[in-house]
VOVOMI-266788 format. One record per residue: x, y, z of N, C-alpha, C in turn; residue in three letters. Coordinates in Angstrom, 1 decimal. Layout:
N
n_x,n_y,n_z,ca_x,ca_y,ca_z,c_x,c_y,c_z,r
X,Y,Z,X,Y,Z,X,Y,Z,ALA
...
# end
This chain:
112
n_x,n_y,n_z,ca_x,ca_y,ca_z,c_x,c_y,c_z,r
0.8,-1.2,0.0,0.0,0.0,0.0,0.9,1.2,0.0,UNK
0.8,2.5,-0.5,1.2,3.4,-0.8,1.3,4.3,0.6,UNK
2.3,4.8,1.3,2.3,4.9,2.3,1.3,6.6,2.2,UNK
1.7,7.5,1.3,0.9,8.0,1.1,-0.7,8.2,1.8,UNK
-1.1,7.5,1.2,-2.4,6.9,1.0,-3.0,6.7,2.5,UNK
-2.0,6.1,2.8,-2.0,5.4,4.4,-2.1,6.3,5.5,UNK
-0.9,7.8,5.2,-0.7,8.5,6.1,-1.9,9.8,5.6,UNK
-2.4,9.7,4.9,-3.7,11.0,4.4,-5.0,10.3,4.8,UNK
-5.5,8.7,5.3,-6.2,8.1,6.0,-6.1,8.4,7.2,UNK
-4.8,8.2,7.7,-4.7,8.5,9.2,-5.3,10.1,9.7,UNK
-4.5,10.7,9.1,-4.9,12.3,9.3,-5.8,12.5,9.4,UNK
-6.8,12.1,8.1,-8.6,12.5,8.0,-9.0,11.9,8.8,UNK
-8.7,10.6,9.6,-9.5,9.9,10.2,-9.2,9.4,11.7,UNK
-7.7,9.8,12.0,-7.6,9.5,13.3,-8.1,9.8,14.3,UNK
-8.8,10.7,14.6,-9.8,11.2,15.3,-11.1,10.3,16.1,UNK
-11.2,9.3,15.1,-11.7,8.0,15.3,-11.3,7.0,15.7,UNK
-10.5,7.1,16.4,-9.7,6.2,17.0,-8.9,6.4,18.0,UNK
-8.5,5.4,18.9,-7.8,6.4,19.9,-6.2,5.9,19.8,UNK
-6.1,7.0,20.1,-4.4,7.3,20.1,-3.2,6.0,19.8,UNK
-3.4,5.3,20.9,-2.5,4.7,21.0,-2.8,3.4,19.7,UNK
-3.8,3.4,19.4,-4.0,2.5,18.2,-3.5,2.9,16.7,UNK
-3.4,3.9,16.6,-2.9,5.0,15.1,-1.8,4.1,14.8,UNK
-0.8,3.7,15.7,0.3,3.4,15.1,-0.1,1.7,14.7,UNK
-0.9,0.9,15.3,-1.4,-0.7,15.1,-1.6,-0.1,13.3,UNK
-2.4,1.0,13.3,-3.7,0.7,12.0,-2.6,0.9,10.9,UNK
-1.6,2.1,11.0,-1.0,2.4,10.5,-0.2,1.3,9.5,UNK
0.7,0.3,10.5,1.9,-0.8,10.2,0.8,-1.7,9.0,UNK
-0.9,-2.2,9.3,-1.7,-2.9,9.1,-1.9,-2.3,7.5,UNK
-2.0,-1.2,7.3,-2.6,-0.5,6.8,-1.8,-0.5,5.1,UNK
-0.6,-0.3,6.0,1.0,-0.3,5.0,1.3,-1.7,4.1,UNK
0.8,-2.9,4.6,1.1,-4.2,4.3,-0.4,-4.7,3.5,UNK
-1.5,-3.8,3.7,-3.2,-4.2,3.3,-2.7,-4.5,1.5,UNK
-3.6,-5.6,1.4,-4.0,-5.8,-0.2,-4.7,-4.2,-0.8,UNK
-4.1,-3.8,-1.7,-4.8,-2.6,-2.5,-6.0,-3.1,-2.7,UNK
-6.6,-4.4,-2.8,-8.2,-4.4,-3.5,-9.1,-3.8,-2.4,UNK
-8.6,-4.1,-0.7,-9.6,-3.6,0.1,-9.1,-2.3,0.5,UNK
-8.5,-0.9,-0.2,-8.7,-0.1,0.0,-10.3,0.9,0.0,UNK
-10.4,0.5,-1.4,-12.1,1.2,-1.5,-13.1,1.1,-0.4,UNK
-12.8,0.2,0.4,-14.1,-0.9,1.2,-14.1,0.4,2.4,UNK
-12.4,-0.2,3.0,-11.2,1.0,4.2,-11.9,2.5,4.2,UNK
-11.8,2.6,3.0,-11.9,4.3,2.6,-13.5,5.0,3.0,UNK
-14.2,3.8,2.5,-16.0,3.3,3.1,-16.8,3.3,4.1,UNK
-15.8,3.2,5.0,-16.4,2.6,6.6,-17.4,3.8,6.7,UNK
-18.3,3.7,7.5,-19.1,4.5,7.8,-18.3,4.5,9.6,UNK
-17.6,5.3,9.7,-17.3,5.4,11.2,-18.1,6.7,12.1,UNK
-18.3,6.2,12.9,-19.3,7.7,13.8,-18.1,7.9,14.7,UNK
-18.5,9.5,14.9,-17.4,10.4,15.3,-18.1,10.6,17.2,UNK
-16.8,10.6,17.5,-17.1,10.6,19.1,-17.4,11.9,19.5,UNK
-17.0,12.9,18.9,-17.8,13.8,19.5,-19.2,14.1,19.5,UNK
-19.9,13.9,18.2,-21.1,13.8,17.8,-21.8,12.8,19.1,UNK
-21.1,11.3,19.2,-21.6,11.0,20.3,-22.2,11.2,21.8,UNK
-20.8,11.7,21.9,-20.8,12.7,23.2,-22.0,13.3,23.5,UNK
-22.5,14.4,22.4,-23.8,15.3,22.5,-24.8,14.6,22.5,UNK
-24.7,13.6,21.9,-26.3,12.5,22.1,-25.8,12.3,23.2,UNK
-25.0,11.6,24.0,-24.9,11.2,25.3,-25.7,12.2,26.2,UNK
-25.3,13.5,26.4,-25.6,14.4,27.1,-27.2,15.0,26.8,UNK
-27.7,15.0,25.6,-29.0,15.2,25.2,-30.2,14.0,25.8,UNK
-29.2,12.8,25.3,-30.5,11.7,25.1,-30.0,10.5,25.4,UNK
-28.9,10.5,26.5,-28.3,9.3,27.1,-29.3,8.7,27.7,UNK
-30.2,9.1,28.6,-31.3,8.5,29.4,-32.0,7.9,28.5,UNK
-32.0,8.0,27.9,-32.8,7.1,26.6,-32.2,6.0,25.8,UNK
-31.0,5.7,26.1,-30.4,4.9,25.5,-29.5,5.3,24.3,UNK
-29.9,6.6,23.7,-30.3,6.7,22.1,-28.7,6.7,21.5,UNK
-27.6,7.2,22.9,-26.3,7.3,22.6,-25.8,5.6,22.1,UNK
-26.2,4.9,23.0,-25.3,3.2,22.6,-26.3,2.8,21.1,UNK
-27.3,3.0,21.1,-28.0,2.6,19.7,-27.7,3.1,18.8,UNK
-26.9,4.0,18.9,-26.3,4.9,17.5,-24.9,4.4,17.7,UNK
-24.3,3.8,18.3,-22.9,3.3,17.9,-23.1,1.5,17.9,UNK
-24.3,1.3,18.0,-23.9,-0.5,17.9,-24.9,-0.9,19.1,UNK
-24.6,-0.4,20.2,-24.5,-1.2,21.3,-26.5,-1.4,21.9,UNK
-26.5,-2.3,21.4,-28.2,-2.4,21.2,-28.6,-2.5,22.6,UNK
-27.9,-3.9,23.1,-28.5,-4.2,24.6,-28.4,-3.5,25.2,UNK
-27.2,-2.4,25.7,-27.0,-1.2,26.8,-28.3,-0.3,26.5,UNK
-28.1,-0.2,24.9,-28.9,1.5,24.8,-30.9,0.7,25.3,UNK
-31.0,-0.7,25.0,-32.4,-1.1,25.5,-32.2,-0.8,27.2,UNK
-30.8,-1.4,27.9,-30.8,-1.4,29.3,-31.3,0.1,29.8,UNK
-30.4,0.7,28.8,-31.1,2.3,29.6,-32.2,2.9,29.5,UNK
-32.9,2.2,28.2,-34.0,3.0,27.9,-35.2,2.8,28.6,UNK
-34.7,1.3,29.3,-35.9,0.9,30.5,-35.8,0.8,31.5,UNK
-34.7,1.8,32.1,-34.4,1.9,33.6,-34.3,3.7,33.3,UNK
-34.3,4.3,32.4,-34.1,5.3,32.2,-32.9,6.0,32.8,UNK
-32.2,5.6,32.0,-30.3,5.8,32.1,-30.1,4.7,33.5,UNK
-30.3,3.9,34.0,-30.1,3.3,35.1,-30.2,4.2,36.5,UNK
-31.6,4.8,36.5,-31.9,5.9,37.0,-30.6,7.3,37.1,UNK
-30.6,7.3,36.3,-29.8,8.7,36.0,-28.4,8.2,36.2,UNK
-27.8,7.3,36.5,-26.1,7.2,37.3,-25.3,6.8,35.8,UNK
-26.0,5.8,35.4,-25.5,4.9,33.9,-25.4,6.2,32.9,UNK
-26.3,7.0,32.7,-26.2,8.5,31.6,-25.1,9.1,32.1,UNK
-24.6,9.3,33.5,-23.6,10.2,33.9,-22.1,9.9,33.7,UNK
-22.0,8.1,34.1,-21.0,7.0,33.6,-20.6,7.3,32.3,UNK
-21.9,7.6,31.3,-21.8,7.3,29.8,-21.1,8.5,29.3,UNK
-21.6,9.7,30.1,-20.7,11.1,29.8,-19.6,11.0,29.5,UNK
-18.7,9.9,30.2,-17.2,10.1,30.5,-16.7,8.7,29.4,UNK
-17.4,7.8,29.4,-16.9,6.6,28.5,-17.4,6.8,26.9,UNK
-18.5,7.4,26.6,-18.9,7.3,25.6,-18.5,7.6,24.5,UNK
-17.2,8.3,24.6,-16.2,8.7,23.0,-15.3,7.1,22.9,UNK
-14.4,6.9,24.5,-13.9,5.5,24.0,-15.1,4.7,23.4,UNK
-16.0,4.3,24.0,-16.9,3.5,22.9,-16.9,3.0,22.0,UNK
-17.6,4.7,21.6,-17.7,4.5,20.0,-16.0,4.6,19.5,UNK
-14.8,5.1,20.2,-13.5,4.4,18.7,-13.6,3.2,18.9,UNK
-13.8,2.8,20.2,-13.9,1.1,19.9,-14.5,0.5,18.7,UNK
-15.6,0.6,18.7,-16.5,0.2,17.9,-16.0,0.5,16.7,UNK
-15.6,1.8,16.2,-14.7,1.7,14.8,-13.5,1.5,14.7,UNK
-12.6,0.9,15.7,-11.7,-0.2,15.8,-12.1,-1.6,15.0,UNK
-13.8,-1.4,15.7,-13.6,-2.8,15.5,-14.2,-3.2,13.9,UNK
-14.7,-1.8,13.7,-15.2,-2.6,12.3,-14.3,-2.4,11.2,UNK
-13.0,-1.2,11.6,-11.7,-1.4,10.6,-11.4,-2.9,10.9,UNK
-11.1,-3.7,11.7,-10.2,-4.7,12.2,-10.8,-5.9,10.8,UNK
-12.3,-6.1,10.6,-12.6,-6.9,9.7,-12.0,-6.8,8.7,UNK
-11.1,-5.6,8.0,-10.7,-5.8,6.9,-9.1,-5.6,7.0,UNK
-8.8,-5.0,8.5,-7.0,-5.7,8.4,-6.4,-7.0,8.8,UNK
-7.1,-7.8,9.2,-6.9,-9.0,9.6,-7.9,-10.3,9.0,UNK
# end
């Protein structure tokens, strides 16, 4: 892969990811077959900050983990209503790791 390529992916996109992973995707990224560039380039990844403000808007509702994946949490909250308020306040502070996780993990299907 065109290192190029690799290092103008990171830039636009590391933001989605957390830190200390940049350099994993990076090595992965360098060695990837060119055919699954297009797919890479595709990902529909959600941005943690964006998250964040759902967290803070409509975390009691679940509506933050349902928009990154996480179905059962965002049902857990939506029927204890945030786990009476403590789980929304938890979510304040974890909810950007999260969601990079989550688009950790759906890069991972196509580096490995």
């Amino acid at each position: 892969m065109d290192a190029q390529k690799v290092d103008m992916f990171i830039m636009t996109n590391g933001k989605f990811f957390e830190s200390h992973q940049i350099g994993q995707i990076r090595e992965r990224l360098l060695v990837l077959d060119e055919s699954k560039w297009p797919m890479i380039q595709s990902l529909p990844l959600k941005d943690p900050s964006t998250s964040l403000i759902v967290s803070i808007l409509g975390g009691s509702m679940g509506i933050d983990r349902f928009i990154i994946g996480d179905t059962g949490i965002g049902v857990g909250k939506l029927l204890t209503c945030g786990g009476f308020g403590i789980w929304t306040i938890i979510d304040w502070f974890m909810i950007q790791g999260a969601t990079r996780e989550k688009n950790m993990q759906k890069l991972q299907q196509f580096l490995y």
